[in-house]
TORRODREN-418971 format. One record per atom (N, C-alpha, C, O): residue in one letter; x, y, z. Coordinates in steps of 0.2 Angstrom, whole numbers, plus 5000, padded with zeros to 4 digits. Example, Ala and Ser with C-alpha at 12.3 -4.5 7.8 and 13.67 -1.06 7.14 Angstrom:
A506649725039
A506249785039
A506649845039
A507149835042
S506449895035
S506849955036
S506450005039
S506750065040
***
This chain:
X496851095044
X496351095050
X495851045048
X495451005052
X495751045040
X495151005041
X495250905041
X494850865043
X495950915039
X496250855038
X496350845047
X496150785049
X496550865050
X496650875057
X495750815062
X495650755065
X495250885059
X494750835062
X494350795059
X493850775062
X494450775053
X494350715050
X494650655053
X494350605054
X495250665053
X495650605059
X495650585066
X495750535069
X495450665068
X495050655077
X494350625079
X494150615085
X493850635072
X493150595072
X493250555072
X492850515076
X493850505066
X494050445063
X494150415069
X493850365069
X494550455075
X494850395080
X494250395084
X494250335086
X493750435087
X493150425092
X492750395090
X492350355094
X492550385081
X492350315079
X492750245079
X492450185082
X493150245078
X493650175080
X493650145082
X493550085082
X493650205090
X493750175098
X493150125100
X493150075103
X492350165096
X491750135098
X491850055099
X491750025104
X492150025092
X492249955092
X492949925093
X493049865091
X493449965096
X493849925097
X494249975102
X494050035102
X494849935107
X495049995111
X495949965111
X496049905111
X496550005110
X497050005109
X497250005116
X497050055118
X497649985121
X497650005129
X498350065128
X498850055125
X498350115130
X498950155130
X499450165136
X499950205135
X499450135142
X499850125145
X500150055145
X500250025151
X500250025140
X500549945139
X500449895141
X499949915145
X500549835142
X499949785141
X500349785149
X500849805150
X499549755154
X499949725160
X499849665163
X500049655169
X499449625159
X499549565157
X499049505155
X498549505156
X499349465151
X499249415148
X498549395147
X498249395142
X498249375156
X497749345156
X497349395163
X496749405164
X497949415167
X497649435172
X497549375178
X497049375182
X498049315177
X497749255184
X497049225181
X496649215186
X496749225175
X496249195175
X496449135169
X496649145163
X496249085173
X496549015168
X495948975163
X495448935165
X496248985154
X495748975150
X495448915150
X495748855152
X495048915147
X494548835145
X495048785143
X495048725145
X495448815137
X495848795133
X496248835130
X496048895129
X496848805126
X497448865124
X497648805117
X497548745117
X497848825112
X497948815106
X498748825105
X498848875101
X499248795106
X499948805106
X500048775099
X499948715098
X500348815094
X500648795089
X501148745087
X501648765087
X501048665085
X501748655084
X502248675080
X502848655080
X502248705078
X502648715073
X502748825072
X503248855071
X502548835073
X502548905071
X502648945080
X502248935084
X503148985081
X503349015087
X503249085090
X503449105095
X502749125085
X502549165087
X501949185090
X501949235094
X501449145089
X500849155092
X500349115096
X500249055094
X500049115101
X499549065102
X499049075105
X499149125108
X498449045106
X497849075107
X497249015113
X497048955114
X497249085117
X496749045124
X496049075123
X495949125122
X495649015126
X494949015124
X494849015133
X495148995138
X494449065131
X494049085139
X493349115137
X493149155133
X492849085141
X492149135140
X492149195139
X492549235140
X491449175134
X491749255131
X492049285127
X491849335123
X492649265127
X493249285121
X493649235119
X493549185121
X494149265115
X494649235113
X495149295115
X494949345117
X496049245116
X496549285119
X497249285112
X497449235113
X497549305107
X497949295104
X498649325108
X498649375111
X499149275109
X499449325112
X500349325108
X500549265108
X500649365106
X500749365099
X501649365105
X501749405110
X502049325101
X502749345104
X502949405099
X502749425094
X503549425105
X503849485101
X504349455095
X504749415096
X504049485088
X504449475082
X505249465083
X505549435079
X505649485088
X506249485085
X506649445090
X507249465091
X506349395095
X506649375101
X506649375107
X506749335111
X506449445109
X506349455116
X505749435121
X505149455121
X506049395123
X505549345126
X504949365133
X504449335135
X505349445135
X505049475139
X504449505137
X504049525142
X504249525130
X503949565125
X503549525123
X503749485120
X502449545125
X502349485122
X501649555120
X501749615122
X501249545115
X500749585115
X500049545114
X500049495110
X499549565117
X498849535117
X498449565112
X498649615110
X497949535110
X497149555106
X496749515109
X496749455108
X496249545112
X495649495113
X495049505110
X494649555110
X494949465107
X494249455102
X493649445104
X493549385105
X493149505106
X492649455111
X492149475107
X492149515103
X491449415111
X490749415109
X490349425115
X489749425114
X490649435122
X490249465127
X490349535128
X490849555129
X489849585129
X490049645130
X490249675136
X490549725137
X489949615139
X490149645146
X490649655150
X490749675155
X491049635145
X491749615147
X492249665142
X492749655140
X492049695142
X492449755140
X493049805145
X493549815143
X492849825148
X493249875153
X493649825155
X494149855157
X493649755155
X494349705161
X494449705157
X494949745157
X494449675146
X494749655143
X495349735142
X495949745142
X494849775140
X495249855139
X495949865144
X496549885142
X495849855149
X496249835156
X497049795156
X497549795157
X496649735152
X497049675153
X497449685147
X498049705148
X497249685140
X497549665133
X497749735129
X497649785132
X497949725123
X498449785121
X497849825117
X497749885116
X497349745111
X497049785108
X496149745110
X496049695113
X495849755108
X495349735111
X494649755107
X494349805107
X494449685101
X494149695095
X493349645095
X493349585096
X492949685093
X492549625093
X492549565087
X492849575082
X492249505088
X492449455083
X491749435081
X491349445085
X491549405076
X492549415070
X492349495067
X491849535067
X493249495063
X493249565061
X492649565056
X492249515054
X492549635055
X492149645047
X492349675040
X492249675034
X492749695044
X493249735037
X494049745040
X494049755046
X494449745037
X495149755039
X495649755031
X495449725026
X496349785032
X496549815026
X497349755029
X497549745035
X497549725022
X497949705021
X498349735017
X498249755012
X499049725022
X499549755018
X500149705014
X500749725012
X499949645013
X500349615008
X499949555006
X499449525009
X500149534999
X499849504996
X499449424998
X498949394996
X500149405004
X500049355007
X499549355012
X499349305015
X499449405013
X498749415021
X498249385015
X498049325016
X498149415009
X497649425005
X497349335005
X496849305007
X497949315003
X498049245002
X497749185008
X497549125007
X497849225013
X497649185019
X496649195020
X496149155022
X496649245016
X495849285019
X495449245013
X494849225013
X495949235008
X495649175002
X495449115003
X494949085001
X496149085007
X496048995009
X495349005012
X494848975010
X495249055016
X494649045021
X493949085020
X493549105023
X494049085013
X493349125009
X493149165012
X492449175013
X493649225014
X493549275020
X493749335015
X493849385018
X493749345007
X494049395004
X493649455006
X493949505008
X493149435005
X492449495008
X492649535015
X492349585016
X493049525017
X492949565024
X493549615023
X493749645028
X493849635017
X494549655016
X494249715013
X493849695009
X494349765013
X494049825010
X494749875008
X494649915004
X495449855013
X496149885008
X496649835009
X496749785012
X496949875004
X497749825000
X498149884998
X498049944996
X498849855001
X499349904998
X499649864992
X499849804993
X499649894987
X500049894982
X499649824977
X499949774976
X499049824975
X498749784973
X499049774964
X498749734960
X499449804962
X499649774958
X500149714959
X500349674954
X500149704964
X500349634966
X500149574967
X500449524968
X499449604968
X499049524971
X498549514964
X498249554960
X498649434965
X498249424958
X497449394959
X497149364955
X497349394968
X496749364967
X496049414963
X496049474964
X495649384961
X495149414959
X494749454962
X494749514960
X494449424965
X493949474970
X494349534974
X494149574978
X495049524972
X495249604977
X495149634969
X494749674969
X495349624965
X495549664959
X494749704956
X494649764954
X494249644956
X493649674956
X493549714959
X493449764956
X493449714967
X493449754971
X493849824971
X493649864975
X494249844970
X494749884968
X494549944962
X494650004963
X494149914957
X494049944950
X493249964952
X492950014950
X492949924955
X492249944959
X492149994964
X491650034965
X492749994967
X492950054972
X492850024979
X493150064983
X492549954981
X492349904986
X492749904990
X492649904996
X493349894988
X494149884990
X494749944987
X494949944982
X494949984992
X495050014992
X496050004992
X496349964994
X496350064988
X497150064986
X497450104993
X497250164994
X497750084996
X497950145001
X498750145003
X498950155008
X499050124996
X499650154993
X499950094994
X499850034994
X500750134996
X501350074998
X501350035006
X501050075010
X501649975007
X501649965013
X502049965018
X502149935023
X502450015015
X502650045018
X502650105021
X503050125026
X502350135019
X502150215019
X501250215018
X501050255014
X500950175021
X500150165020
X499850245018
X500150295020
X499350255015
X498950325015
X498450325021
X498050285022
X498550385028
X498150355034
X497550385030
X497050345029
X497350455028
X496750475027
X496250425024
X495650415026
X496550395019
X496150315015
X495950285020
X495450275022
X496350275024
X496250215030
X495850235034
X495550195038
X495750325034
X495350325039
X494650315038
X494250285041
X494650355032
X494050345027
X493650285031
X493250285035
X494050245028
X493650165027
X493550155032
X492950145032
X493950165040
X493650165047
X493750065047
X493250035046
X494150045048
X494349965046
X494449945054
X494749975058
X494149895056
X494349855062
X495049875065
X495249905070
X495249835060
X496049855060
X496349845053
X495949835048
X497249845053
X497749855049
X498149795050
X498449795056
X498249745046
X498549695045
X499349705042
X499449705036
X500049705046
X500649715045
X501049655045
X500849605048
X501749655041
X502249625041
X502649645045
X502649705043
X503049635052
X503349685057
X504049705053
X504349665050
X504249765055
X504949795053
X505049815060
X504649835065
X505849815060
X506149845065
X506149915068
X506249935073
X506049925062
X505950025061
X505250045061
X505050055056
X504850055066
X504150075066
X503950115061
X504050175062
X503650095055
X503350125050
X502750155051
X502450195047
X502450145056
X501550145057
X501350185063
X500850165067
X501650235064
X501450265070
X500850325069
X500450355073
X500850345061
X500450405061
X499850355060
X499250385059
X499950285059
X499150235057
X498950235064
X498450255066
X499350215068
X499250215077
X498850275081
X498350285085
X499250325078
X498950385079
X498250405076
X498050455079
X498050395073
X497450395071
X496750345072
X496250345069
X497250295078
X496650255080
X496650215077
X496250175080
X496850175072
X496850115068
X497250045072
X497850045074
X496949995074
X497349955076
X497849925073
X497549875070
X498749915072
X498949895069
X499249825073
X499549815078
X498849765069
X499249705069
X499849665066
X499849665060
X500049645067
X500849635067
X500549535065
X500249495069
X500649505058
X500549455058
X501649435055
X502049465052
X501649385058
X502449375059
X502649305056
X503149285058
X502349285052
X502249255047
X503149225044
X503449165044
X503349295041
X503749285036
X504549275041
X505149285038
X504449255047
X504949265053
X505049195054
X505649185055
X504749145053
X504649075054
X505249045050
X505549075046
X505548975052
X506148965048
X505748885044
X505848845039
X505348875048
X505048815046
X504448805040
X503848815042
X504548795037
X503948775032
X503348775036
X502948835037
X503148725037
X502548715043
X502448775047
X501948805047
X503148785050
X502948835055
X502548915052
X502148945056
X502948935043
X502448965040
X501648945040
X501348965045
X501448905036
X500748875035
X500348885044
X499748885045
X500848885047
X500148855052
X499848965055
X499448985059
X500048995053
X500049085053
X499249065050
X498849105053
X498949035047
X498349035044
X497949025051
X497449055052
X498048985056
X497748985060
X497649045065
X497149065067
X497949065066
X498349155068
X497449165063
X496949125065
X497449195059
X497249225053
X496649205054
X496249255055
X496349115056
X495749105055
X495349125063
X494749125064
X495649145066
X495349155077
X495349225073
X494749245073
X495749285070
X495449355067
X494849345066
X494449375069
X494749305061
X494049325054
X493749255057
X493449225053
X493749245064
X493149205065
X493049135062
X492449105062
X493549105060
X493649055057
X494249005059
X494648995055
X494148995064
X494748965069
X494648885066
X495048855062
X494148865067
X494048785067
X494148765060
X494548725058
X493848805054
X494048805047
X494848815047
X495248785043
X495048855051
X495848855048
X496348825052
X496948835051
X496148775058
X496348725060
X496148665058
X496548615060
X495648645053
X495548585049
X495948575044
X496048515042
X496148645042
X496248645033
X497248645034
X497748625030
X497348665042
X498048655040
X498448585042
X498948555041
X497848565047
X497948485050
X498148455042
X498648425041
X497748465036
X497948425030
X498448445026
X498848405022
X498448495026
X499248505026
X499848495027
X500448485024
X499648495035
X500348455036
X500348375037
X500848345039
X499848345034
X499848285033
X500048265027
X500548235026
X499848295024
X500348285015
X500848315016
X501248295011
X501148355019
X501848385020
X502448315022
X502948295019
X501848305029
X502548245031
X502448175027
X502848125028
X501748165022
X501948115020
X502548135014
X502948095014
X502448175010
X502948195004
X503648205009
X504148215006
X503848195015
X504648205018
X504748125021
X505248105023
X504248105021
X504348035024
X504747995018
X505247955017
X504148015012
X504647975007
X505148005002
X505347994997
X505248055006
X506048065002
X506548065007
X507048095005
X506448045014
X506948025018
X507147965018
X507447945023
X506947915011
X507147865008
X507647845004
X507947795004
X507547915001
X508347924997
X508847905000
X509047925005
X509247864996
X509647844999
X510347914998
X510747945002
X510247914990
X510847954987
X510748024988
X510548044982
X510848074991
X510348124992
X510948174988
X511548184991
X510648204983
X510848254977
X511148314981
X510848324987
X511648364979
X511848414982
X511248474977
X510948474971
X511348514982
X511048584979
X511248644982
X511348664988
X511248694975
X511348774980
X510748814976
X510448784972
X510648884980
X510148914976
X510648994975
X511249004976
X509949024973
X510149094973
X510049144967
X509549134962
X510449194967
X510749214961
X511049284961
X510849324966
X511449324957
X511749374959
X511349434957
X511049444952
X511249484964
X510849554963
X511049584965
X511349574970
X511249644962
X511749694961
X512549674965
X512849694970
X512749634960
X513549604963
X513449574969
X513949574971
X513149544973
X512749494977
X512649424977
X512049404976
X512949384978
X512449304979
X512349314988
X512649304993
X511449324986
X511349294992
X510949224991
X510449214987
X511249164998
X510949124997
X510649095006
X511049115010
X510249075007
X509849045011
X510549015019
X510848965019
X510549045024
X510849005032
X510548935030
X510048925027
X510948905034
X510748845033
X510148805039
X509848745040
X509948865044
X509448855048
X508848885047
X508548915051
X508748895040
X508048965037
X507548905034
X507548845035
X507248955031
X506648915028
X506648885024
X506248845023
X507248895021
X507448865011
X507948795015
X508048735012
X508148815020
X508648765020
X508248715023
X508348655021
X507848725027
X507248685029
X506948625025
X506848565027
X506748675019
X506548635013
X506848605011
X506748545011
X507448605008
X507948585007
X508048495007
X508148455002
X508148505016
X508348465021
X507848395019
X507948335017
X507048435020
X506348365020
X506248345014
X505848295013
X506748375008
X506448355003
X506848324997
X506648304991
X507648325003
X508148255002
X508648274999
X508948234996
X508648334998
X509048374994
X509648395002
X509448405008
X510348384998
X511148395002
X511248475000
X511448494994
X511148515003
X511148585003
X511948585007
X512148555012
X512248645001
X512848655001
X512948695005
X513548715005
X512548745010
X512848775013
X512448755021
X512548795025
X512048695022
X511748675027
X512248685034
X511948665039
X512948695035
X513048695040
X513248765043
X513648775047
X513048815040
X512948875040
X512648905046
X512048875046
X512748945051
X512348965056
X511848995055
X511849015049
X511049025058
X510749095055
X510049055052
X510048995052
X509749085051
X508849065047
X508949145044
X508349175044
X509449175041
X509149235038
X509449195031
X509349145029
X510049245027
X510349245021
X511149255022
X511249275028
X511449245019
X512249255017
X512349275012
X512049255007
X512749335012
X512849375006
X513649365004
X514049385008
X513649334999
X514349294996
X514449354991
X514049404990
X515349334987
X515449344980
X515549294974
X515649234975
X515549304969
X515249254963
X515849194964
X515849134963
X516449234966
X517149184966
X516749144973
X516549094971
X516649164980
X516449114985
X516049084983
X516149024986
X515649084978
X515149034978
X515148994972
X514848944972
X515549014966
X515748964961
X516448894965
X516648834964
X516548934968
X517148884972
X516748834975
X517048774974
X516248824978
X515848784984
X515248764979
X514848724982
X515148774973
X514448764971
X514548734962
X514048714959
X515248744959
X515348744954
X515148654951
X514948644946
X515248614956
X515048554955
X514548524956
X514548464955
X514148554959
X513348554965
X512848504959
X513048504953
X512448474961
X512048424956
X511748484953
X512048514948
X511048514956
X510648554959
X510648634956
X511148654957
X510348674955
X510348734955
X509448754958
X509148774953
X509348754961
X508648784961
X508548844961
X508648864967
X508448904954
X508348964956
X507448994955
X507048974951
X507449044958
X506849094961
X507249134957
X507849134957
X506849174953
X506849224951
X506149264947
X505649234946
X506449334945
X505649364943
X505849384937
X506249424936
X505649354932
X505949374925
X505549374920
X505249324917
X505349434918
X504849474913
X504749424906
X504749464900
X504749354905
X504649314900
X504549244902
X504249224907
X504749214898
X504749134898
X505349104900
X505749094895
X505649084906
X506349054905
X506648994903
X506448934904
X507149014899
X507748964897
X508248974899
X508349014903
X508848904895
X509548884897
X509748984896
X509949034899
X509448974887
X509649034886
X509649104886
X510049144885
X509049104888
X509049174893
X509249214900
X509349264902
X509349134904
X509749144910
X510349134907
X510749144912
X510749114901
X511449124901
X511549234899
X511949274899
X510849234896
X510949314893
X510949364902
X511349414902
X510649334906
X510749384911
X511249364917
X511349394922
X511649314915
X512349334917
X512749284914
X512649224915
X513249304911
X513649254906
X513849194910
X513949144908
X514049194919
X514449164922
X513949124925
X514049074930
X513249134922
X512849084925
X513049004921
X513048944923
X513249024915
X513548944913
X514048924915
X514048874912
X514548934920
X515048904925
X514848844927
X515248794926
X514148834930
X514148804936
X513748714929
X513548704924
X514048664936
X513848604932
X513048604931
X512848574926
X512748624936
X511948614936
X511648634930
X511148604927
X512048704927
X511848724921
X511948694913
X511548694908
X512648654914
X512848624909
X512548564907
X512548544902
X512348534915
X512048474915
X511248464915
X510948414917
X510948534912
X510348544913
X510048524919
X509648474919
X510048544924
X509848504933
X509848574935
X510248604940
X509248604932
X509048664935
X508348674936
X507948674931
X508148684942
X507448684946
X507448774946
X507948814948
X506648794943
X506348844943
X505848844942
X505448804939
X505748934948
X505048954948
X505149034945
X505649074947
X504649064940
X504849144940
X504149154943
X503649144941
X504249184949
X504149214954
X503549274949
X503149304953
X503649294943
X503149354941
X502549294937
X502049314937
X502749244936
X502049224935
X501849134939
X501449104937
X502249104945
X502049064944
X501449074954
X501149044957
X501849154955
X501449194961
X501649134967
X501249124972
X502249104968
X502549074975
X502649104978
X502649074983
X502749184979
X502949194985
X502249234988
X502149254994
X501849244982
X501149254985
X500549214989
X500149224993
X500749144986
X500249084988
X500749024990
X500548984995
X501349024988
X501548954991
X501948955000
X502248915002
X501749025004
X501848995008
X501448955012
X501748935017
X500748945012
X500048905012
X500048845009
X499648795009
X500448865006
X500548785004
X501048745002
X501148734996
X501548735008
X502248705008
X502148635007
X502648605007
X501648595006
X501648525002
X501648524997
X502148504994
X501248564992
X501448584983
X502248584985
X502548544983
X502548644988
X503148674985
X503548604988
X503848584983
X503448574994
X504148494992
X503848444989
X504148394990
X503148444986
X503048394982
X503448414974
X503548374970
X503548464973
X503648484968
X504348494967
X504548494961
X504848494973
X505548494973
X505648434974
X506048424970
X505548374977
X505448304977
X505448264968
X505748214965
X504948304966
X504848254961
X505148294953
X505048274948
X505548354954
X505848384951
X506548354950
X506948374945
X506748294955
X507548274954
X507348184955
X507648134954
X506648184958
X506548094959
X505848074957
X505448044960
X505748104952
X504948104949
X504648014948
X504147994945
X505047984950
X504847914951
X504447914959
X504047864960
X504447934963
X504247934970
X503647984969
X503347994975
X503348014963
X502648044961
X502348034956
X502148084953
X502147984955
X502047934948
X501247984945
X500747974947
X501448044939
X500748074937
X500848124942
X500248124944
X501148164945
X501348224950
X501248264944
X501548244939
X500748354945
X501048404942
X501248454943
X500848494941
X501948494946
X502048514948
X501648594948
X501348614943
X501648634952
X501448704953
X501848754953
X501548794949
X502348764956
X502848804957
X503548794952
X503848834949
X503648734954
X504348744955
X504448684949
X504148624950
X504848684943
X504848644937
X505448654938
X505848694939
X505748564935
X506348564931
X506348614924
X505848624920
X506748644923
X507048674918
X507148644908
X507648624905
X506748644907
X507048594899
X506848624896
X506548594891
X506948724893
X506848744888
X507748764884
X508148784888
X507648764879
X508448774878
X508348874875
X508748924875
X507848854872
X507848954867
X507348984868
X507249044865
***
């Protein structure tokens, strides 16, 4: 019972500064035509119209459906409240003040933009290695409000957060958050097939926290060094084969040839072995498919999370057949261990490090004094 109106006071304060609409969104704009609108080149999910008064995000649906769209409007006039309530799904004022991430990479985005301060929860903060969550965490500032999948709503209520920042699942995990008055946003980030089209989600992130113009500056140059590091490796003339991957629980999964990796792949001049492949998700091979098609590949680029320092010879300890392959024999293996060099924490914000760094890992003459970040040639033997 008591827990009961703990969470019924929770949601009647909530509601004060933001309102969720419950008969679904009934539209967009309502026929009124913005100042201006912000179309993403490169990223497909979201875009954002400027109208007096507010801001409009209006967020496609995660999985394709093109008839499914959802709003947030972020506003600075008050008076416009009841049409926006009307109009949009969620309706918050700007910028946020406090809001809970639930992956390491939101964290990341609120860092680019010197916005860590406004993040008061994290799920699963043994994960994220920025400081000031961590500090904040041990201070009490920044609150733990468990897995992100299974968030703690009581913590969340506690805290009373703008809102609740999500990676979308197809399976609605977040209804008892919804239920409690929390607004859950859906940042869709990790759906993108493109490089770029990752990196520009920071813009998404910066119209949130009130930092539009900073997080449209900051990716303008990114993608400037992006395309010049592909302009010059679409010079290569001999462009090296590559596959990636590795086997997890009897599994090689490796990258569709229309995803993200294969993307990178592509700009960074690199002959990917399985580029004619349909899909931007994975393909889930067996070790014979894939030593058949990869046995002689220049290339091995692996990702992995491995509790040490790695070598030839430690990755032949975690599976004997990883010496099969020529990449191995021929020492022409690019890696990153994902438990300390934190790529999949930080490097989607910054896809110029990661193809400057696969660039100059197989043609390190076209980065004269280049030092890599992430992603190193291989040269330890023991």
């Amino acid at each position: 019972m008591i827990r009961f109106l703990t969470i019924a006071f929770a949601f009647v304060v909530i509601l004060g500064a933001c309102q969720t609409k419950q008969g679904g969104k009934i539209s967009a704009n309502s026929g009124l035509t913005p100042d201006s609108t912000y179309i993403p080149k490169y990223a497909r999910g979201f875009e954002v119209k400027y109208f007096k008064g507010y801001r409009q995000i209006v967020l496609n649906d995660p999985w394709g459906d093109t008839t499914k769209t959802e709003t947030i409007a972020l506003y600075s006039d008050t008076t416009l409240l009841e049409k926006l309530r009307a109009d949009n799904d969620y309706v918050l004022k700007a910028p946020a003040q406090k809001w809970i991430a639930l992956s390491s990479t939101m964290v990341n985005y609120a860092e680019q933009l010197k916005m860590e301060n406004t993040i008061v929860g994290v799920a699963e903060p043994q994960y994220i290695s920025n400081q000031f969550i961590q500090d904040g965490i041990k201070k009490g500032s920044i609150r733990n409000v468990g897995m992100a999948v299974s968030p703690d709503v009581e913590v969340m209520v506690d805290i009373e957060p703008d809102f609740m920042m999500v990676s979308p699942f197809k399976d609605n995990h977040f209804a008892a958050v919804v239920s409690a008055g929390i607004p859950v946003i859906t940042n869709s980030d990790y759906l993108e097939y493109t490089p770029l089209g990752r990196a520009e989600w920071l813009v998404f992130m910066g119209e949130m926290l009130g930092k539009g113009y900073e997080a449209k500056d900051r990716f303008a140059k990114v993608e400037k060094a992006y395309l010049e590091i592909k302009q010059k490796a679409a010079k290569i003339k001999n462009k090296p084969s590559v596959f990636t991957g590795h086997i997890y629980q009897g599994i090689w999964y490796t990258p569709a040839g229309e995803s993200y990796m294969a993307n990178f792949f592509k700009d960074a001049g690199f002959n990917y072995i399985y580029k004619e492949s349909k899909g931007t998700g994975s393909l889930s091979l067996d070790y014979e498919t894939i030593i058949e098609k990869a046995e002689k590949t220049d290339y091995w680029l692996l990702i992995i999370n491995f509790p040490g320092e790695l070598s030839y010879s430690e990755i032949s300890k975690i599976d004997k057949r990883y010496t099969d392959f020529d990449a191995f024999k021929n020492r022409k293996m690019i890696v990153t261990n994902s438990s300390t060099s934190r790529y999949f924490e930080k490097g989607v914000l910054e896809p110029d490090i990661v193809l400057s760094d696969m660039v100059y890992a197989f043609n390190p003459q076209l980065l004269t004094g280049y030092q890599p970040k992430y992603f190193n040639r291989l040269t330890k033997e023991k």
